[in-house]
N, CA, C and O of each residue as an XYZ file, in Angstrom:
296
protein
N     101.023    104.516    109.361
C      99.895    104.663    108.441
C      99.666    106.138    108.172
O      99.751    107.013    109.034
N      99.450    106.278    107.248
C      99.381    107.863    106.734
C      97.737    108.004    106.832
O      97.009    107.014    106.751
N      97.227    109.367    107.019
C      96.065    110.062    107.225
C      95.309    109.861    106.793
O      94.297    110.450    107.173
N      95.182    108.776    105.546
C      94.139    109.151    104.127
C      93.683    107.308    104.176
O      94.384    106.338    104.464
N      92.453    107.383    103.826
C      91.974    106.118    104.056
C      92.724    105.193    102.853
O      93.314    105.552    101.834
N      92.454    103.882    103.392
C      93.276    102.870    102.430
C      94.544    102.478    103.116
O      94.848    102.899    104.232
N      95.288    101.640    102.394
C      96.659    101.681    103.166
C      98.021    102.063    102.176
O      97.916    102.046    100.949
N      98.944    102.310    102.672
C      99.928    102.725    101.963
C     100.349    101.802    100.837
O     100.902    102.281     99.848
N     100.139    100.635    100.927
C     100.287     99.118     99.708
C      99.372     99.168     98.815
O      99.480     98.754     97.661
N      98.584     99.592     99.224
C      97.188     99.851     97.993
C      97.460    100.910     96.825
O      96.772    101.110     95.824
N      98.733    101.582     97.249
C      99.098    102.949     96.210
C     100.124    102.329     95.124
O     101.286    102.076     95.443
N      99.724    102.145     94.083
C     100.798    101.991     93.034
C     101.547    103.146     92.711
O     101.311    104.335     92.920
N     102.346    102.662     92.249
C     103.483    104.195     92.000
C     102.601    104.488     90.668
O     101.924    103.852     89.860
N     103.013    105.842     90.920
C     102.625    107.025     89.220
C     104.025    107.109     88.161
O     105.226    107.285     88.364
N     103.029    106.842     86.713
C     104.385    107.542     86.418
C     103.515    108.806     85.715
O     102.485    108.948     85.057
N     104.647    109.670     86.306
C     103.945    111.231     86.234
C     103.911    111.703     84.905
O     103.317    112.718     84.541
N     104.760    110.709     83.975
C     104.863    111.349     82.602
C     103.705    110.950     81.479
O     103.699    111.254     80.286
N     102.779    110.217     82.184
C     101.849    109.178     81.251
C     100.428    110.145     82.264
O      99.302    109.681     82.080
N     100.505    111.126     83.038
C      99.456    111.671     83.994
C      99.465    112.447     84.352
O     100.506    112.800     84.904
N      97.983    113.601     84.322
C      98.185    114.517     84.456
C      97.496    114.888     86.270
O      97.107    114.052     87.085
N      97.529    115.766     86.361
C      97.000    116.052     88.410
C      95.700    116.914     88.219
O      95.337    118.040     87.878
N      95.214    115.684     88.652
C      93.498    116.365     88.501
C      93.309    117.416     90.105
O      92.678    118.455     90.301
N      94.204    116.532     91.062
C      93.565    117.064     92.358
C      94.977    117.405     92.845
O      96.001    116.864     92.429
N      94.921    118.219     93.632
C      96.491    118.444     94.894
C      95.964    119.215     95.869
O      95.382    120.267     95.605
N      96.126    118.750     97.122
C      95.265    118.807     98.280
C      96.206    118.480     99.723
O      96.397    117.294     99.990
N      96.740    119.458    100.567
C      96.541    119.289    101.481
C      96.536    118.418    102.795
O      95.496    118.424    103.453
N      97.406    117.811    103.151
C      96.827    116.267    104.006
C      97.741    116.157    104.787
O      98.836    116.397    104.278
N      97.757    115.774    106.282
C      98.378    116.040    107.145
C      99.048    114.072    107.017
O      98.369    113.121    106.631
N     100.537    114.032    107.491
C     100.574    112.742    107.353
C     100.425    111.702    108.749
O     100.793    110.530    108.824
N      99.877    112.393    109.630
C      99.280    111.554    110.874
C      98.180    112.479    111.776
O      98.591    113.381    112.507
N      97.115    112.242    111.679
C      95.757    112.971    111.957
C      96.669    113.336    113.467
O      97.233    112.401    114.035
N      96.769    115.064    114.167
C      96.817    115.314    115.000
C      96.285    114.171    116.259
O      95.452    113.265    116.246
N      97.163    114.686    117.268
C      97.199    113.542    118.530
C      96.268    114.986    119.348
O      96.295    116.183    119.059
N      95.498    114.246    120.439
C      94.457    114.816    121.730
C      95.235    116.152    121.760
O      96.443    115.993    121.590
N      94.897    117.235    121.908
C      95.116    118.675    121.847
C      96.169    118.886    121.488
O      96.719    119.726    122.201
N      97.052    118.356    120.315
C      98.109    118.956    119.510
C      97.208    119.749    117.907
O      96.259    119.441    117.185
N      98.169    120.823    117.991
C      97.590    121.748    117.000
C      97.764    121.324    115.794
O      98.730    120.590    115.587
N      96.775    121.721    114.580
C      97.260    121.101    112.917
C      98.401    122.088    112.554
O      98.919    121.973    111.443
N      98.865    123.122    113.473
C      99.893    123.749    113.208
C     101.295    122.976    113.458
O     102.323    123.044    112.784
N     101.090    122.383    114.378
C     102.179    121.080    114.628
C     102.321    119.978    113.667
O     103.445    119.484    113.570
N     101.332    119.488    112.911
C     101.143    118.370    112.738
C     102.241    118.118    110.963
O     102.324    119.031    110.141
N     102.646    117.296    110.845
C     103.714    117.150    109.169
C     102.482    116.810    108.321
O     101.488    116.086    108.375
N     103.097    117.761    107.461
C     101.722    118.107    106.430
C     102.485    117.997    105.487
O     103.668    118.308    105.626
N     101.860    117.396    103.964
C     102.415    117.199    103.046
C     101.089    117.037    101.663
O      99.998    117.498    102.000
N     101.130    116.666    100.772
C     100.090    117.019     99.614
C      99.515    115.374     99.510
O     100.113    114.340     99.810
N      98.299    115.537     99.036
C      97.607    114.466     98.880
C      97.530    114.235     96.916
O      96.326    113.981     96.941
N      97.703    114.189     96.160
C      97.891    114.186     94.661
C      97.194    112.833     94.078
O      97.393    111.636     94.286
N      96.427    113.449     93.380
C      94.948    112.473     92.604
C      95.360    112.533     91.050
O      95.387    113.692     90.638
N      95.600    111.817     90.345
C      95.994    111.584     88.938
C      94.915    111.747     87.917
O      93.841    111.972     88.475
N      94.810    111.704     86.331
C      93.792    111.522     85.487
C      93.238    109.813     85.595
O      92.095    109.358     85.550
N      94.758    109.032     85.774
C      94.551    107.569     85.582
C      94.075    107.002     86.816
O      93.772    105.811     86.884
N      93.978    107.918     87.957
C      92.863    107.280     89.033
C      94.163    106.987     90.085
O      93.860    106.846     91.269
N      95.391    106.902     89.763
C      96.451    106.848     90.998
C      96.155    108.159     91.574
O      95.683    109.189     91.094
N      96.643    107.769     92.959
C      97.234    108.668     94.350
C      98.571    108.535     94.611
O      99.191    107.497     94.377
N      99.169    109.767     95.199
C     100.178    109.595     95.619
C     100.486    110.666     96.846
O     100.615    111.860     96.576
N     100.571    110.296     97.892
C     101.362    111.088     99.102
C     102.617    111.712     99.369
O     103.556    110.996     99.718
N     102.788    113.126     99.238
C     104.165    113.745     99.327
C     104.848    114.542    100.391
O     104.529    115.728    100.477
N     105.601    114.137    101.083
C     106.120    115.448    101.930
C     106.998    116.421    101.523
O     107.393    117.430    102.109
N     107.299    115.886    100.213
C     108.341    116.774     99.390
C     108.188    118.461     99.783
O     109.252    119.074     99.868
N     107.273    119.011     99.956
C     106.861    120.766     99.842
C     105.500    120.447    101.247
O     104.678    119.551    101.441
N     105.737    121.246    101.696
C     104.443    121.167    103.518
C     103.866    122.448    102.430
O     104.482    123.320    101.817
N     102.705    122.179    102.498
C     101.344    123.422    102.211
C     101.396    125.207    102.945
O     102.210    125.629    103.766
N     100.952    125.496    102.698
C     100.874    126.768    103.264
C      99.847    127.052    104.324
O      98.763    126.472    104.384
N     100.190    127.830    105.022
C      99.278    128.014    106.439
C      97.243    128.253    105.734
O      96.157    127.822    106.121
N      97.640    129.038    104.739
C      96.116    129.568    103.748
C      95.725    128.108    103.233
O      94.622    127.660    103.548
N      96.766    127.213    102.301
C      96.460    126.239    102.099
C      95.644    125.024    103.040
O      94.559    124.469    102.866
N      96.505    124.912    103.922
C      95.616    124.252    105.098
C      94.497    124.833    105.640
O      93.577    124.057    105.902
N      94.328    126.067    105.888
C      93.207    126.337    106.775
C      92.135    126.201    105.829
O      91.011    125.906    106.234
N      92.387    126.401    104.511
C      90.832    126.750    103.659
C      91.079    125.063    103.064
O      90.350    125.143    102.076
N      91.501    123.946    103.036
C      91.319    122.787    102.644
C      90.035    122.370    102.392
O      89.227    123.262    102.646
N      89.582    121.442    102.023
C      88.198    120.675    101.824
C      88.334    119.224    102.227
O      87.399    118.423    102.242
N      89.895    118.897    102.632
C      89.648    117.240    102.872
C      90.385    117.130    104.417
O      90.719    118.074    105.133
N      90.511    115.844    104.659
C      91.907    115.832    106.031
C      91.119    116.686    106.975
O      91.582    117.820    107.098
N      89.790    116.362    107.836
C      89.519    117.526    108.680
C      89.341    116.085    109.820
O      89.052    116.266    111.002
């Protein structure tokens, strides 16, 4: 199960060419375990559409600035 509420079946695929990216954010893909660091943890982007899809990527891990100043995934 990935980090982000809902479940992974609930995500319809995007098609990226019909949508534009309102949001890209940050999101670790398994909430850190009892004193492991978010420096450890596989981080990948959380991506919010115009048409209201989500989609989860590990394609590119965020940047150390990116993660620390986030607003979601805490």
């Amino acid at each position: 199960m990935l980090g982000f509420p809902g479940r992974l079946n609930d995500i319809a695929p995007v098609n990226k060419q019909e949508s534009k990216i309102v949001s890209r954010e940050p999101w670790w893909a398994h909430p850190p375990a009892n004193g492991q660091s978010e420096e450890d943890v596989e981080w990948g982007y959380l991506i919010v559409y115009d048409n209201g899809k989500i989609e989860f990527t590990l394609d590119e891990r965020p940047t150390a600035e990116e993660i620390r100043t986030r607003r979601g995934c805490r």
